[in-house]
N, C-alpha and C positions, 0 to 999 in steps of 0.2 A: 758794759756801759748801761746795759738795763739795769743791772744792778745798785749802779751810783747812782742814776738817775732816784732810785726810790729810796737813796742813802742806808742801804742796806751792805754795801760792798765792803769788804773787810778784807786784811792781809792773808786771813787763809785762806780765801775766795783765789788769790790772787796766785799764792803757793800752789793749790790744786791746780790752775790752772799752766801755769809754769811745768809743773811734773806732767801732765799730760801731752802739752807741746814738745816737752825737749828744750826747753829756752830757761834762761836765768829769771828770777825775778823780778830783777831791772829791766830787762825787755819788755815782760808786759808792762809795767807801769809806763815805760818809754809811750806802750801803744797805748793805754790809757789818756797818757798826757796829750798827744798829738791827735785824738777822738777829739779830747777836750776845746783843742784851740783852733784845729783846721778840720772839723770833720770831716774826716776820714777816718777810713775803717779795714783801711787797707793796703799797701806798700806804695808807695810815692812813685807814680810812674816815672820811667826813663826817657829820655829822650834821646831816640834811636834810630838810626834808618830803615825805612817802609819801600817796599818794591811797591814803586807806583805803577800807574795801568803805562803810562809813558816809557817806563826802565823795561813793562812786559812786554812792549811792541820789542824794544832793541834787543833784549832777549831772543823775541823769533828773528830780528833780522841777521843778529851776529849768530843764527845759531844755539843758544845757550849759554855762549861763550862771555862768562863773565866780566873778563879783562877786557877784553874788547867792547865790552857796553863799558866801563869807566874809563874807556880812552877816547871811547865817544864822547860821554859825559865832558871830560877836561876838553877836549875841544869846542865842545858849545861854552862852554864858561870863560872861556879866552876872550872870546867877544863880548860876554855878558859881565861886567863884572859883579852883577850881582848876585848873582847866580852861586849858588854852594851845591859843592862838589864830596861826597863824602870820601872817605879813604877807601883802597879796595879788600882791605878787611873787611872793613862796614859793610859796604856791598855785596861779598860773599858770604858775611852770616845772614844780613838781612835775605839773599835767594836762599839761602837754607832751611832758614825759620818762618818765610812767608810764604814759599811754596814746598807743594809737597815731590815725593820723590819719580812719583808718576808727572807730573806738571814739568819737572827738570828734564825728566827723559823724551817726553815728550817735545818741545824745545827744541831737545836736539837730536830726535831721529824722527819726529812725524806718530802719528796715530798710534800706529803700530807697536813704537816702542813704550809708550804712555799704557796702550793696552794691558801690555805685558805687567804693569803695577796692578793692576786691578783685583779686585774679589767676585769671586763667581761662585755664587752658590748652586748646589747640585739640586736636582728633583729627586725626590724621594723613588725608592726602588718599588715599583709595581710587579705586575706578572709576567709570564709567556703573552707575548700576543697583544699585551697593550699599546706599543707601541714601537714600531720601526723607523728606522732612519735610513736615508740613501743618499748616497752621495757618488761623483767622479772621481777617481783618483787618476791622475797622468803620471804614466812610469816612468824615471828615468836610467831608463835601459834602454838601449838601442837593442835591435832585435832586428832579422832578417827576414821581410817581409816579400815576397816573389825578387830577391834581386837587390833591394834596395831597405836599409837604413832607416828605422822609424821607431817611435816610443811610445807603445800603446797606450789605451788608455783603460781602466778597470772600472766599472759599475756595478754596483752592489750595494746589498739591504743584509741592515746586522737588529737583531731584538736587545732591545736597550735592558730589557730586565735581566737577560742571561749570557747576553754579547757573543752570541752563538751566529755565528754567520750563515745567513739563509740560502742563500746565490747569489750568483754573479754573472756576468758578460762583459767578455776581454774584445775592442776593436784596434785593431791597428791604424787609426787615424779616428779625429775626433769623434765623441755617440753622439746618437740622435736619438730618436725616440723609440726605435726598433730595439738597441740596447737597452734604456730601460726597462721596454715590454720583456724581454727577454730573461731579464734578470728580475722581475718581478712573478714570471710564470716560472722559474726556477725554482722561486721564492716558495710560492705558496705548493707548488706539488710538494708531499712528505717523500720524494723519492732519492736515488743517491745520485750525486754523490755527498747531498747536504740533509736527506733525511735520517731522523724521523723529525727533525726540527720543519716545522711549517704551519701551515692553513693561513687563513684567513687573519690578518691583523685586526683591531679596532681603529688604529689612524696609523696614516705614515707621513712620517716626517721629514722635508724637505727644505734645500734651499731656493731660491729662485731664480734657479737653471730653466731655461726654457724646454731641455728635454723632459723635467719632470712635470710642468705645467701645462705641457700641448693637453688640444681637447682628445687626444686619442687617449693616451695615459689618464686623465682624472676621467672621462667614458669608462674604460675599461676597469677602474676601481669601483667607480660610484655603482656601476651594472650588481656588484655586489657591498654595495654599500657602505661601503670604505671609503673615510674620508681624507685630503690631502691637504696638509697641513704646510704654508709653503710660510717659512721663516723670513723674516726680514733681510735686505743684502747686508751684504758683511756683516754678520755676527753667526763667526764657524762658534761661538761658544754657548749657540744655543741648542746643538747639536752636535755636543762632544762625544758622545758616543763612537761616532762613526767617525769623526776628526778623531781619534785617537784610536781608530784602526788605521786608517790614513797613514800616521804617523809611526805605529806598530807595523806594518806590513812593511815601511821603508826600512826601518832600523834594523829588524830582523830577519828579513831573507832579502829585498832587493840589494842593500848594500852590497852583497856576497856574491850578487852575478856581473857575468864580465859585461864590458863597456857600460857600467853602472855611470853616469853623467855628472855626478857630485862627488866623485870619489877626491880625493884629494890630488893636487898639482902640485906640479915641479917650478921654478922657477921658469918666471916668463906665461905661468898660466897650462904649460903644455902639458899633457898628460902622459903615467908611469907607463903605461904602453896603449899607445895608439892605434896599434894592427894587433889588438884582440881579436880573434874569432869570434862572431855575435853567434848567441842563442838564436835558431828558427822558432820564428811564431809558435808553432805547436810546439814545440819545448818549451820556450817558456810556460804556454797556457798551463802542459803537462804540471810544469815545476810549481805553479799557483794553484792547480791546485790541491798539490801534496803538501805544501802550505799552509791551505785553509783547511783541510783535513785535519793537520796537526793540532794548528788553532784551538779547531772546534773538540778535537777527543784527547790530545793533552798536553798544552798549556793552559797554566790555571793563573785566569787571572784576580787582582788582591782582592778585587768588591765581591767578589764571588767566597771568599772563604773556605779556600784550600780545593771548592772545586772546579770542572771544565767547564766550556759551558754546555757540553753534552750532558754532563752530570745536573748543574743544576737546569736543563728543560727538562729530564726527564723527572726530577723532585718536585718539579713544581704540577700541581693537582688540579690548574686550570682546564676545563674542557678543551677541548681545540671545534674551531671550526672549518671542516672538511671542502673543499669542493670536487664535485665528480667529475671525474676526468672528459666525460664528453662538454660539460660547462664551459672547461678550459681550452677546447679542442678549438676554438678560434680567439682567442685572450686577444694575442696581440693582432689582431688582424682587422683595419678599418675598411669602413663601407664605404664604396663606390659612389652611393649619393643618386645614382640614376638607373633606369631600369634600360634595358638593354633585349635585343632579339638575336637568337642563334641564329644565322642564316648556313648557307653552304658553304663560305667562308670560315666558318666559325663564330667567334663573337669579338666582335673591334671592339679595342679597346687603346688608347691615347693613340691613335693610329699604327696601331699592330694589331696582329689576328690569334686568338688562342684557340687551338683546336684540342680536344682530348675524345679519345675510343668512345666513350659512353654517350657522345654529341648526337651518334646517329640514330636517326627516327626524331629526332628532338629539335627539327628544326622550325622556326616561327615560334620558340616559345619563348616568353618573357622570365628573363635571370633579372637578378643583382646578384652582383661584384662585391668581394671582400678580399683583401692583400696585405701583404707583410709592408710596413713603409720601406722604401729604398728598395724593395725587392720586385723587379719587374718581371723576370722570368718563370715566374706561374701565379695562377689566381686560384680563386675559391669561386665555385658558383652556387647560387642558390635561387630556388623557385621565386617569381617573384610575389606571386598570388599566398602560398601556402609557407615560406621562408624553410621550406627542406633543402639540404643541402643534398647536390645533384652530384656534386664532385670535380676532381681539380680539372687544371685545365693548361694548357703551355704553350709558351710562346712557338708559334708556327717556324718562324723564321732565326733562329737562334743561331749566333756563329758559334763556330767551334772554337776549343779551348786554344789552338794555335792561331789563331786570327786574333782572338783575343790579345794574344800576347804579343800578334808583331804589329796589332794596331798601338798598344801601350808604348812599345819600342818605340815607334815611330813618332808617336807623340814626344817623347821623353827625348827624344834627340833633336827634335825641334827647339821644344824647349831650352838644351842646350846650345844650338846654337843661337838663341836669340837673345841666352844671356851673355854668352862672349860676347855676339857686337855689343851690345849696351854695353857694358864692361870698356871695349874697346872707342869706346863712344865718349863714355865719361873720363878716360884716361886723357883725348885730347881736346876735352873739353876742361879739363881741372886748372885750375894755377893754384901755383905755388907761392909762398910770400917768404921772406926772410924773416926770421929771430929777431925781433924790437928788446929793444932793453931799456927806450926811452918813449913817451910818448909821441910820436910820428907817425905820417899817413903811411901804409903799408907797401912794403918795396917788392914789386914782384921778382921771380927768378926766372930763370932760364931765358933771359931775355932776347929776341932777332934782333938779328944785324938788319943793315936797309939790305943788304945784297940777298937775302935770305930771303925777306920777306918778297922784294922784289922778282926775287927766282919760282916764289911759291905762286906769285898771283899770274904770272907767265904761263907760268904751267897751268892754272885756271881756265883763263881768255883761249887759252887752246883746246880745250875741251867743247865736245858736244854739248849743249848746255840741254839741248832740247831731248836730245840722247838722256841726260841723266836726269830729267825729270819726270819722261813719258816715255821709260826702254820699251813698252809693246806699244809705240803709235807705229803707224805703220808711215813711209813715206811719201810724199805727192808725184804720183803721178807726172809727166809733162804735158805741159797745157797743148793741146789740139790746137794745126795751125788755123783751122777757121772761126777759131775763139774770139768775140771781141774783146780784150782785156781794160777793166775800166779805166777811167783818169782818175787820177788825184784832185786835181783841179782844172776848171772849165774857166779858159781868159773870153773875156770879151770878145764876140765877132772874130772867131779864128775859122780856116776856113780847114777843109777835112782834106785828105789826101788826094782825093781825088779832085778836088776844086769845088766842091759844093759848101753850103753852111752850113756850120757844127752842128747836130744836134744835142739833144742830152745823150749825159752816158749813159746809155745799157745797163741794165741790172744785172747781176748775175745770179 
């Protein structure tokens, strides 16, 4: 068109252009003529159905479910008749072509499934020690833990550059912050069973778990100047490193131990064998960590290039940074907060007494207190003036390991009988309704007879009532014959038994 504009344009203009497109000659002159007369410059739009923001709501309400948004659709148009209705072809290419395929799956499974469309780019590979990740993994393995049935849970720090796993800490019920500290002092000693991989990180990286964020854990980093890096909720994909040990540790050795919790079912849900023998707590730990042993000295995972990741921490030429072992010798261990005197007592503490051998001559002196969280059966003391440590200290009054366990018993069986009644409770508290197949008000079942219910409230009224509300009151006495016992009510000028006039009644 530039070209005829400056009447320059010629049939070989026209040729070359054709042999370049792939189109006949008449074609372009076609697109020539129709520049000419309706300026345009480019194929006659169609007129097509568009997924308005309206079709996007019913979308989310049906689900995704195309046919059922143009069944919606023809029912709103019954009443409308002006209303245009497209075909439900039209409407299944138009969702095809107007959204994409994360937006579809999204629709119809939530977040999650839309995620799963997405593009995630990776961070480029740094060194040993740039960077660590940590995260909780919950097992699904039942494991026998004193007696009873539980699914631990793993904590642990992996180095993103060489995905060498540094340590860990296994609890059989949720962690707290004692597990992380734990698995962080694992972390950085170089010793075994996860050395020579360790020191000192430059950042760790986390989600926002509260066990990773208490003030003890970012203390006892920042003490050596490590900073914590706490990632935004929900997004495991900004910390796939250790999400895809997560998911590496289930695939490859959990599935393979018994009463594994996702293994696959039988119809009805029930599972291939129910009365597995569970792994004990320390066996499992044992088996985790022959595990992470392997892991680390030989499986070779693909980002690494054929090698472990023992292989490449030891190729990689970064310094390490060390810390001495006395440094670490209270890591995970918080401060008390107040200053305290050893008496002949000992030294009270949340109202118990710790006494240890080295106390004596040392009495009237001022400690502070340092402790494992969760762990109350011994402390740390330290000078309060000079901050030497003086030495440990334990609990005075400690039951023994069978007390322990027949107080747990006894709990545990309380326990259970307090969910049978409940249980028992909501059994004859439930109704039941009948199978509707029409809309109607709901027809209970098992419905009393009047003789039934009759028989039942009989048996009620004959009951102590006072008895089952207050079983320890104790009974009333019989009133003493020289009791005045009051009135109810005082009539008018009555006269008393003896012939005198009433007075008031007596108090009692």
């Amino acid at each position: 068109m530039d070209l005829d504009s400056r009447g320059e344009l010629t049939t070989a203009h026209v040729r070359l252009v054709a042999s370049a497109m792939g189109v006949t000659e008449r074609a372009v002159w076609y697109w020539l003529a129709a520049a000419r007369t309706e300026g345009r410059l480019s194929a006659r739009p169609r007129e097509r159905t568009a997924v308005t923001p309206e079709v996007r709501r019913l979308l989310a309400f049906w689900g995704g479910n195309t046919a059922a948004v143009h069944r919606e659709l023809a029912a709103r148009a019954a009443d409308d008749p002006t209303a245009v209705v497209p075909s439900l072809r039209a409407l299944q290419r138009a969702v095809r072509r107007d959204l994409s395929v994360g937006e579809r799956a999204g629709l119809r499974g939530g977040e999650a499934a839309r995620r799963a469309h997405d593009v995630f780019g990776k961070r480029p590979v740094l060194w040993r020690n740039a960077c660590w990740e940590g995260d909780h993994k919950h097992v699904p393995v039942q494991v026998d833990v004193e007696g009873e049935l539980a699914c631990p849970w793993i904590t642990w720090f992996i180095d993103c550059a060489t995905k060498h796993v540094l340590g860990l800490a296994v609890t059989p019920h949720a962690p707290s912050r004692d597990a992380v500290l734990a698995a962080l002092r694992t972390s950085i000693t170089r010793t075994e069973p996860f050395g020579p991989a360790g020191g000192l990180p430059a950042l760790v990286r986390v989600d926002r778990g509260k066990e990773f964020l208490c003030a003890t854990v970012t203390a006892a980093l920042g003490a050596f100047a490590v900073p914590v890096h706490d990632l935004p909720a929900y997004t495991p994909y900004l910390k796939g490193t250790v999400e895809a040990l997560n998911d590496a540790v289930e695939e490859m050795f959990l599935v393979s131990l018994p009463r594994y919790t996702n293994r696959q079912r039988l119809t009805g849900g029930r599972s291939a064998d129910p009365d597995a023998p569970p792994l004990t707590f320390a066996a499992f730990v044992a088996l985790l960590l022959d595990w992470v042993r392997w892991w680390n000295t030989e499986h070779h995972p693909s980002a690494l290039g054929g090698l472990t990741p023992l292989e490449a921490w030891n190729a990689d030429p970064t310094p390490l940074r060390d810390v001495p072992p006395e440094h670490l010798a209270f890591f995970a261990l918080e401060d008390d907060g107040r200053t305290r005197t050893i008496t002949t007592n000992g030294i009270s503490w949340r109202r118990h007494a710790y006494i240890a051998p080295w106390m004596v001559g040392y009495t009237g002196t001022k400690v502070r207190l340092r402790h494992l969280p969760h762990h109350v059966g011994e402390i740390e003391v330290f000078d309060a003036s000079t901050g030497r440590h003086l030495g440990s200290a334990h609990l005075a009054e400690q039951a023994s390991p069978e007390q322990v366990r027949a107080l747990r018993s006894a709990r545990a069986a309380a326990a259970r009988r307090l969910r049978a009644d409940l249980k028992a409770a909501e059994k004859l508290r439930r109704r039941r309704f009948a199978a509707a197949t029409t809309p109607a008000p709901p027809r209970p079942l098992g419905t009393l007879t009047a003789a039934e219910a009759a028989a039942e409230l009989e048996a009620a009224d004959g009951r102590d009532l006072q008895t089952l509300a207050l079983p320890g009151l104790l009974p009333h006495a019989p009133v003493p014959d020289g009791w005045v016992l009051p009135r109810t009510t005082t009539p008018a000028g009555p006269e008393r038994a003896d012939g005198g006039p009433a007075g008031p009644a007596p108090s009692v």
